[in-house]
C-alpha positions as CSV (number, residue, x, y, z in Angstrom):
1,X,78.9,106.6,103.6
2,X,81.9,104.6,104.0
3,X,85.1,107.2,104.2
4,X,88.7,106.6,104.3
5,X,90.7,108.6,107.2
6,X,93.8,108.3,105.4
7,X,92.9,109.0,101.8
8,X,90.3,111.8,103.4
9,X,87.6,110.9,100.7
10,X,84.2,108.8,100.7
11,X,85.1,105.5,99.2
12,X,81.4,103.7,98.9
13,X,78.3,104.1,99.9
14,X,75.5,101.6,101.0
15,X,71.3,102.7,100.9
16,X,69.5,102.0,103.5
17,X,65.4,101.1,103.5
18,X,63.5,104.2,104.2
19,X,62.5,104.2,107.6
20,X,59.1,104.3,108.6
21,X,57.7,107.6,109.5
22,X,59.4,109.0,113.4
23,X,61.7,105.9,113.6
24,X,65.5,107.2,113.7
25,X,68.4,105.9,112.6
26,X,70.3,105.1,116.4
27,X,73.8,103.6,116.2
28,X,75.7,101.8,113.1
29,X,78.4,99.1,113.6
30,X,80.0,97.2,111.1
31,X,81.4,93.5,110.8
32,X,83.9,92.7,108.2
33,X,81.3,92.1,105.7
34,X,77.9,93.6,107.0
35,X,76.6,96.6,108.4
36,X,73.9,96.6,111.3
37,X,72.1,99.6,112.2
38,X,69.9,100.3,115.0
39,X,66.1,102.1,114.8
40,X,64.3,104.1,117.6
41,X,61.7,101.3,117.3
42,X,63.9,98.5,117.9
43,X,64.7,96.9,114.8
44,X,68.3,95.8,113.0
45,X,69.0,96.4,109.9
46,X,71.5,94.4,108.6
47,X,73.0,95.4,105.1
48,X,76.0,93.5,102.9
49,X,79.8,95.9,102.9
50,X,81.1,96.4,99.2
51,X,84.3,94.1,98.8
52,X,86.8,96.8,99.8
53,X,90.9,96.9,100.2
54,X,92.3,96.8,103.6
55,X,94.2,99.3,105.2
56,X,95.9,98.4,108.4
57,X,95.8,101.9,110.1
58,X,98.6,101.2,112.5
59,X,101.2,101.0,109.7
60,X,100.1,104.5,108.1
61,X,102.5,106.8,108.4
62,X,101.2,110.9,107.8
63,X,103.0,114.0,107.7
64,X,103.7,115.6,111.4
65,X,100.4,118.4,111.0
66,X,97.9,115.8,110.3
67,X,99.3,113.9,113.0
68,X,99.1,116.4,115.0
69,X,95.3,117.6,114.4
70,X,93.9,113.9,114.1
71,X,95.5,112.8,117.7
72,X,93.7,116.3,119.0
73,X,90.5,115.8,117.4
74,X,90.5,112.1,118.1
75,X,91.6,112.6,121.7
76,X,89.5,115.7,122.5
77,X,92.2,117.1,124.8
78,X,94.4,119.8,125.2
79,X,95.9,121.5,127.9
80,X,93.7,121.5,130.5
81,X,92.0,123.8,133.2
82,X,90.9,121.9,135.9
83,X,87.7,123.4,137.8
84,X,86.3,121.6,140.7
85,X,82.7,120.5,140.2
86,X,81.5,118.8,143.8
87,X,83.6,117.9,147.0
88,X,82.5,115.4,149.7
89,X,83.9,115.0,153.0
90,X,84.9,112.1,155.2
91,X,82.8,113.8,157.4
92,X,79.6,114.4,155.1
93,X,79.4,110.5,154.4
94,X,82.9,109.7,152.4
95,X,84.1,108.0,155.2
96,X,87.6,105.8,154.8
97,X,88.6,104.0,158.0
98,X,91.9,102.6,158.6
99,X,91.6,98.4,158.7
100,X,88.0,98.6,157.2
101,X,86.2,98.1,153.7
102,X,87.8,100.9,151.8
103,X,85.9,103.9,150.3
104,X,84.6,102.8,147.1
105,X,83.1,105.7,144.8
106,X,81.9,106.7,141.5
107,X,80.6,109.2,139.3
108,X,77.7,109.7,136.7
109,X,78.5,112.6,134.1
110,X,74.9,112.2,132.4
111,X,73.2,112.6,135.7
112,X,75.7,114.9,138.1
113,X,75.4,112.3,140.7
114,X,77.9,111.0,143.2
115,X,77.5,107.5,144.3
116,X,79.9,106.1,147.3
117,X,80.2,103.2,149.5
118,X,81.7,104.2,152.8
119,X,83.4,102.3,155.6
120,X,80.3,101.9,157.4
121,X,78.6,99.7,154.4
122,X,76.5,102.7,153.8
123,X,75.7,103.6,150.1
124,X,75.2,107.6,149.6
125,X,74.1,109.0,146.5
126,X,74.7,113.3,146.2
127,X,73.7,115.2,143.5
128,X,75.2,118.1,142.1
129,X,74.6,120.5,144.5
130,X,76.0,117.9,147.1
131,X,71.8,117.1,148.8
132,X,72.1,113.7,149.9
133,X,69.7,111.6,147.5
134,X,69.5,108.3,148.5
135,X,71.1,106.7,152.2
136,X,70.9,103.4,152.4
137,X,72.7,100.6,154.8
138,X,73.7,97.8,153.0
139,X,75.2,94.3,154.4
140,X,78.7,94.8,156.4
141,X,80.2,93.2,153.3
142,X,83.3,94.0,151.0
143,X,81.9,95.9,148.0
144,X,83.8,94.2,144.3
145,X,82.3,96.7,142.6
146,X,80.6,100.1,142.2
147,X,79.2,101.6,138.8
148,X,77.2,103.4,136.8
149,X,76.0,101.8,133.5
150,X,78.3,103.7,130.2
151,X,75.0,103.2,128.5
152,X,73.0,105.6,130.0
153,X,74.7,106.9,132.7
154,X,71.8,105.9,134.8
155,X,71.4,102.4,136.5
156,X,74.2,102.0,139.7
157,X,75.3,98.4,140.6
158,X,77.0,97.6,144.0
159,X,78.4,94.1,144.0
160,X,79.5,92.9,147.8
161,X,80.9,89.6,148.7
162,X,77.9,86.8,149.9
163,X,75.1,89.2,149.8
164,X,74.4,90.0,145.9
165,X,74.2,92.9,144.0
166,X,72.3,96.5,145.1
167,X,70.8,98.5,141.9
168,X,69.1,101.7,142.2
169,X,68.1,103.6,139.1
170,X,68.9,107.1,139.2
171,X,66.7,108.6,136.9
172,X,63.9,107.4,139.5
173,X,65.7,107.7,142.3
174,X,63.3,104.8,143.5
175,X,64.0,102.3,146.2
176,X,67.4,100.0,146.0
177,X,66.4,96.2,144.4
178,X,69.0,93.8,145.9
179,X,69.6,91.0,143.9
180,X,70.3,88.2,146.0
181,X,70.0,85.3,143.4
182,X,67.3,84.3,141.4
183,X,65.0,85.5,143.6
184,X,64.1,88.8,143.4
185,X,63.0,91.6,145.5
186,X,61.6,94.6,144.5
187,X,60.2,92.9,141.6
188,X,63.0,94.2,139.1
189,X,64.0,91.0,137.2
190,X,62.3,88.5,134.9
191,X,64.2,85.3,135.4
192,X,65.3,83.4,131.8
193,X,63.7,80.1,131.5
194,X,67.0,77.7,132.1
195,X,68.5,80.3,135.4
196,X,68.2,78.2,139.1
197,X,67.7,79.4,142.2
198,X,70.4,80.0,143.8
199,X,72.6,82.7,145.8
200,X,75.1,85.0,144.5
201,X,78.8,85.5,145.8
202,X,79.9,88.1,144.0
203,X,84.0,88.6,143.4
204,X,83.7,90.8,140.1
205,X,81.3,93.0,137.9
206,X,81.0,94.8,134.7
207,X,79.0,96.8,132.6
208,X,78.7,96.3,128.8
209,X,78.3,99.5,126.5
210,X,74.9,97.5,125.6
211,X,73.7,98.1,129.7
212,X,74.5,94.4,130.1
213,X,75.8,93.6,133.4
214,X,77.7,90.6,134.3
215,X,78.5,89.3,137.6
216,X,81.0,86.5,138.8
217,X,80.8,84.3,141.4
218,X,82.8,82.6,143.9
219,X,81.7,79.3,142.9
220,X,83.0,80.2,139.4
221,X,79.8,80.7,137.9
222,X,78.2,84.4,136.3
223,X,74.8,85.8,135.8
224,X,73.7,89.0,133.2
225,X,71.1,91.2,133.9
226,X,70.0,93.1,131.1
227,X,68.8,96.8,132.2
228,X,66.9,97.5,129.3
229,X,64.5,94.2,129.1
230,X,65.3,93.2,132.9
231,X,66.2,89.8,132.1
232,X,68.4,87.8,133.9
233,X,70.8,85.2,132.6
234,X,73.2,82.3,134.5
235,X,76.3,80.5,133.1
236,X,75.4,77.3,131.3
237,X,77.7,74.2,131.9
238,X,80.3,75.7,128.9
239,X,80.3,78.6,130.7
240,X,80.6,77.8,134.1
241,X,84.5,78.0,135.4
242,X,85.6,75.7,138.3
243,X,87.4,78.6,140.6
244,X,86.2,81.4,141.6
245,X,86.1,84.4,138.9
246,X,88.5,87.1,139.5
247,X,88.1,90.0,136.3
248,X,85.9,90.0,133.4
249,X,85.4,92.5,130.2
250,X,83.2,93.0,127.4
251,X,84.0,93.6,124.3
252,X,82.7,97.0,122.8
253,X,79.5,96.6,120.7
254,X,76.0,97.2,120.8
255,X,75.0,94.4,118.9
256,X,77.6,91.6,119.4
257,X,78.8,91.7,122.8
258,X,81.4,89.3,123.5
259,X,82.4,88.4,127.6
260,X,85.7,87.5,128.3
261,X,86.1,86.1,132.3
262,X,88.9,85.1,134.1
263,X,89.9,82.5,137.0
264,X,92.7,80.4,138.1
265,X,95.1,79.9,135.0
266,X,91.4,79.9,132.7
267,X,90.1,82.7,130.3
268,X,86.7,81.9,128.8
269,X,85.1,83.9,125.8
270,X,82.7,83.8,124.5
271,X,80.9,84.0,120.7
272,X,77.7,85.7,121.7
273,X,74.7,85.8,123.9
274,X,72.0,83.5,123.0
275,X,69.0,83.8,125.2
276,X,70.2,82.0,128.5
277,X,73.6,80.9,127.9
278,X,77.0,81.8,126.8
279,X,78.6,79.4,123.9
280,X,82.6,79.2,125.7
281,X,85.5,77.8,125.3
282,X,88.0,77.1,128.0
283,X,91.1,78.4,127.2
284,X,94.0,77.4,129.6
285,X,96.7,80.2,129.2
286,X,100.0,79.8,130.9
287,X,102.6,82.4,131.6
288,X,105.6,82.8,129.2
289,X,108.9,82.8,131.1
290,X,109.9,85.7,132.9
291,X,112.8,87.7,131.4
292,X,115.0,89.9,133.3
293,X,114.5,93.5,133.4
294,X,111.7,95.6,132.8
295,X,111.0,95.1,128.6
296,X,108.3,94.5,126.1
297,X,108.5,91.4,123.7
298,X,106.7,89.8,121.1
299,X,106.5,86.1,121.8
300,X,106.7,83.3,118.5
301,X,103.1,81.6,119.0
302,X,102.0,80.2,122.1
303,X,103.6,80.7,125.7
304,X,105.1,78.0,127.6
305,X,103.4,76.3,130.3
306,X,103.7,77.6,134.0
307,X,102.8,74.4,136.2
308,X,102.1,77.0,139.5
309,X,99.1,77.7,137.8
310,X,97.8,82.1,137.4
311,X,95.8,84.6,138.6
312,X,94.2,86.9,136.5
313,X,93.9,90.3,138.1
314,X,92.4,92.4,135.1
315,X,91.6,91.8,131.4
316,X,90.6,94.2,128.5
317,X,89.5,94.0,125.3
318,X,90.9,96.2,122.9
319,X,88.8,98.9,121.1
320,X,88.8,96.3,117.9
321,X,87.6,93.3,120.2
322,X,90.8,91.8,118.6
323,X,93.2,91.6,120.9
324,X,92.7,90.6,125.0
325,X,95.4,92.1,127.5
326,X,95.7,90.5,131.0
327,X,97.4,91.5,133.7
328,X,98.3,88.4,135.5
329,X,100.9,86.4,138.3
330,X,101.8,83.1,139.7
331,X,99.8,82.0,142.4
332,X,102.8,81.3,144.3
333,X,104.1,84.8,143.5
334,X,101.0,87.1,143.4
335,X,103.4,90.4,143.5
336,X,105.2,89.4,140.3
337,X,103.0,90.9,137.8
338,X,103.2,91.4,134.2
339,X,101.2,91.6,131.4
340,X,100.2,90.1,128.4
341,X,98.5,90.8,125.4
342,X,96.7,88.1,123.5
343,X,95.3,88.0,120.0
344,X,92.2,86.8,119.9
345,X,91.7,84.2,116.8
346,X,89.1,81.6,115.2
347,X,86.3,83.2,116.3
348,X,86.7,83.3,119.9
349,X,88.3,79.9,119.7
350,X,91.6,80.2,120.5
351,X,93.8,82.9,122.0
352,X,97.5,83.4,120.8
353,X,100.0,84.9,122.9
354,X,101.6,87.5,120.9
355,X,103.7,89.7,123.7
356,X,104.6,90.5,127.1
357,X,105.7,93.1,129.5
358,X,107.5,92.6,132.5
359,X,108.0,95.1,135.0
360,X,111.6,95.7,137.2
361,X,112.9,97.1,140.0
362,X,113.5,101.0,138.5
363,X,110.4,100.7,136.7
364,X,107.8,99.0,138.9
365,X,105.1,96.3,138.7
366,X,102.1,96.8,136.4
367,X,99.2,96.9,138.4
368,X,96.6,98.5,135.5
369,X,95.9,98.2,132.1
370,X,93.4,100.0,129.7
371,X,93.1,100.6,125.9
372,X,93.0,103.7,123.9
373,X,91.8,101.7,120.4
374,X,94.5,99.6,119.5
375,X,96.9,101.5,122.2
376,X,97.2,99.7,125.2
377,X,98.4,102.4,128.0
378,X,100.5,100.1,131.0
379,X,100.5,101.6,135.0
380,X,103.7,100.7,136.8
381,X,104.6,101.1,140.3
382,X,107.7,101.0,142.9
383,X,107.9,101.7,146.5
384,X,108.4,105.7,145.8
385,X,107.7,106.1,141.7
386,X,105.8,104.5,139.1
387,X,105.6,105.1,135.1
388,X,103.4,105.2,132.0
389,X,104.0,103.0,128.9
390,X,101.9,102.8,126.0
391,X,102.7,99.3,123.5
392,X,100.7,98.6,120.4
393,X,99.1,95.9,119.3
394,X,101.5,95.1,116.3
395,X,105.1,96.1,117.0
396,X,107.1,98.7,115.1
397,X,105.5,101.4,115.8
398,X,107.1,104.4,118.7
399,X,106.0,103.6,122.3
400,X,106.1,106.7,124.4
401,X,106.5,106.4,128.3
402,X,106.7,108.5,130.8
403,X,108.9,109.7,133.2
404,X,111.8,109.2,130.8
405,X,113.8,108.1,134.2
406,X,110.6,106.2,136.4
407,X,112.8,107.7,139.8
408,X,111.4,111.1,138.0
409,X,107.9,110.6,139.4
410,X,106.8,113.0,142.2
411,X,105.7,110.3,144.3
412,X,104.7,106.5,144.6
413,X,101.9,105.9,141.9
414,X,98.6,105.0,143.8
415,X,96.4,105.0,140.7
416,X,96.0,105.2,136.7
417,X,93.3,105.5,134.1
418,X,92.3,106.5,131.3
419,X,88.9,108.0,129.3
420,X,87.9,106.4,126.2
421,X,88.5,109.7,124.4
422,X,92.5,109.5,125.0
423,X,93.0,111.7,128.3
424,X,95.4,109.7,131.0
425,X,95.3,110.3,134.3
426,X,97.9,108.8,137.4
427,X,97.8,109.9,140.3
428,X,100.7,110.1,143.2
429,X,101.2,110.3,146.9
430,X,102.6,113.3,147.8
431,X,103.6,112.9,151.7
432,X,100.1,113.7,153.6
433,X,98.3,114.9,150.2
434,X,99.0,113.8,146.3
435,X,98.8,115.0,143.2
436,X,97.0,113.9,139.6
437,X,98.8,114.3,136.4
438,X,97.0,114.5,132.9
439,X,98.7,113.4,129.8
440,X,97.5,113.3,125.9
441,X,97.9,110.3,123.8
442,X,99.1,108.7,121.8
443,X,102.7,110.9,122.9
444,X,102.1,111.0,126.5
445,X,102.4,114.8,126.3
446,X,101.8,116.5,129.8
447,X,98.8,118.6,130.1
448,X,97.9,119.9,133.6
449,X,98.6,119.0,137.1
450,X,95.7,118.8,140.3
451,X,97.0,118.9,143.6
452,X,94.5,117.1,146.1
453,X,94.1,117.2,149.8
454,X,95.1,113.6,150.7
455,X,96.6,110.9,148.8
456,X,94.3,109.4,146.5
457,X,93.1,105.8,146.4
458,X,91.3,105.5,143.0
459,X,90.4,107.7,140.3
460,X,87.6,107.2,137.0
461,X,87.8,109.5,134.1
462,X,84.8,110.0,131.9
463,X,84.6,110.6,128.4
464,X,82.9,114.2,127.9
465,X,79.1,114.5,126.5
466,X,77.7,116.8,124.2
467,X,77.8,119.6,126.6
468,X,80.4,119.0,128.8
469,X,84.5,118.3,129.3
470,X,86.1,115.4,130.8
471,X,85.4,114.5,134.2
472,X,87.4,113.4,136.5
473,X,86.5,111.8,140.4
474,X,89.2,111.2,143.0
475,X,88.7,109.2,146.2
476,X,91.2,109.5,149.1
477,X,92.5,107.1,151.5
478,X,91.2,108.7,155.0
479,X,87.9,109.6,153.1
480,X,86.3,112.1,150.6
481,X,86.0,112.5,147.1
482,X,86.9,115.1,144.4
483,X,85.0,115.7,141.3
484,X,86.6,117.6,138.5
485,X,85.8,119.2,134.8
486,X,89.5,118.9,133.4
């Protein structure tokens, strides 16, 4: 059934084969003129959409209660009661030492199990009721990146610089499989017909909702590993970038992933995944010019050119996969950041700068981006504050932010972030400790306050399952790690 959120009423509806006897229906996405579905036994079904009118949601205007119940029930939030789920010292393994590898952390919802990376180049694993699980030395090597998979909530990747990627399924709680290249160890990956043997340098990571994880290397190249069929993928020559790759994304889909990654002054994305290679473009994208004061703008077409060249520090797809926001500086300048939001046109083929927001002295530098659907929420930091500012897409619509003065701020923003379900989180530095506050979209409405032990150094918020809240895991900057049912 095809139902309209506006109107409130089912506007078509589309028959599906019977499915076999025990197969289920898994997951449903839609393109703008077919539906696939998903079956417990593998298969995709994909049916023609009934010709229907388009309704740009972000133009709808509704009366002030069904606002107000929609944002709720889309967000899943309310005011909040924070109850601490697990705590791990510096002391019991969360170790943070001054002029080393920070602590790197992260947190598993589906499994209650706390994976860090400590100053020692030790990866612990606790479970819930804080028994040590897995304690393995890894090589003394900066750790990129530290995950669980938003699939399942079950496979862990550790990306370090010049010595490859660690994975460890939890569910097994087997042995760690380092993937050093195409090699393998462990005997975890099948190697695609066209991959090369080669090492892996490691700068940046993600996961795709699809349990697709793609890597980027030094040498500007990338690999995917596929958790579910264990098959491992490397750039072609379109895909290949020729710096070293500094953030990457996917777009949100189970059947149609797209991978956006980033280098020097280049953005590549690309149309699909075809067996062992990515079909890419090279897009060279080139920072508008800077306008004084912090402010949000739309830009007419494309941006000029910026000859110093840019690094890309983040990028994100919005919840559509139409729009691309970066967060990204001269290479002359790297502390002059600002972002800018991209719409992404002609099937991956071009990418039209479309506005931009640059930070100021009273209101800070951006230094993290994230989307809540077509909301993009913008992190901003100065020596002492920091602020919130949400910007949409299209403009016209009201863009809260918060503090309404950014000097308002109870301390120097270390950290932002924000659950796909609408819940914001920032956290401050507090003198010796800190403090995290939660905040509602799409107003920015306050909704509870944690005060933490030391200053925090990075936060991840997770969506809630079936049977749980939000959670919410704090690392701190001389060691340990908070976990938290908000």
């Amino acid at each position: 059934a095809l139902w309209d959120p506006v109107g409130k009423r089912t506007v078509q509806e589309v028959d599906l084969p019977k499915a076999p006897k025990d197969v289920r229906l898994t997951a449903l996405e839609h393109t703008p003129d077919l539906l696939l579905v998903s079956r417990s036994d593998g298969s995709v079904l994909s049916q023609p959409l009934p010709l229907l009118e388009y309704v740009d949601h972000q133009r709808v205007v509704v009366g002030d209660a069904d606002a107000a119940a929609s944002e709720e029930a889309a967000a899943g939030v309310g005011p909040v009661q924070p109850t601490l789920l697990l705590e791990v010292s510096a002391a019991e393994g969360a170790s943070s030492r001054p002029n080393m590898t920070p602590l790197a952390h992260c947190y598993s919802p589906t499994l209650r199990k706390l994976a860090v990376v400590n100053s020692d180049s030790k990866l612990l694993v606790f479970g819930a009721d804080k028994a040590v699980l897995l304690q393995n030395p890894l090589p003394l090597a900066a750790c990129v990146y530290l995950r669980f998979d938003p699939r399942s909530g079950k496979n862990l990747a550790v990306a370090l610089r010049g010595s490859g990627v660690a994975l460890w399924n939890g569910e097994t709680s087997g042995n760690l499989n380092m993937w050093t290249g195409m090699t393998r160890e462990g005997g975890l990956f099948k190697r695609a017909s066209s991959a090369k043997q080669k090492e892996f340098d490691p700068t940046t990571a993600c996961w795709s909702m699809a349990g697709q994880l793609a890597v980027g290397m030094q040498d500007g190249s990338f690999a995917v590993w596929d958790s579910v069929s264990s098959q491992v993928s490397t750039s072609g020559r379109s895909g290949k970038h020729s710096s070293p790759v500094t953030a990457g994304d996917w777009r949100t889909s189970l059947f149609a992933p797209a991978l956006a990654l980033a280098s020097t002054s280049t953005i590549k994305v690309s149309r699909g995944f075809e067996a062992a290679e990515w079909g890419s473009t090279a897009l060279k994208l080139k920072l508008p010019k800077r306008s004084a004061g912090g402010s949000m703008k739309s830009l007419p077409g494309r941006a000029k050119a910026d000859v110093e060249g840019l690094h890309f520090s983040a990028l994100k797809f919005s919840g559509g996969g139409r729009h691309l926001a970066v967060l990204a500086a001269p290479t002359s300048a790297p502390r002059l950041t600002q972002v800018i939001l991209y719409e992404i046109q002609a099937e991956s083929e071009a990418l039209v700068a479309s506005r931009e927001y640059v930070g100021d002295g009273v209101g800070g530098a951006p230094f993290e981006v994230c989307w809540s659907g077509e909301l993009l929420v913008i992190f901003s930091r100065t020596d002492s504050g920091g602020s919130i500012r949400t910007i949409r897409s299209m403009p016209g619509a009201v863009e809260p932010s918060w503090p309404p003065d950014p000097r308002d701020a109870p301390g120097r923003m270390t950290c932002g972030g924000l659950s796909p379900r609408g819940l914001v989180a920032a956290a401050f530095a507090c003198g010796e400790r800190g403090a995290v506050l939660l905040f509602g979209l799409p107003a920015l409405e306050p909704l509870g306050k944690i005060s933490t032990p030391g200053v925090p150094s990075d936060l991840q918020l997770h969506a809630p399952t079936e049977a749980s809240r939000h959670t919410l895991s704090v690392a701190f900057d001389g060691g340990g790690v908070q976990v938290w049912e908000v």
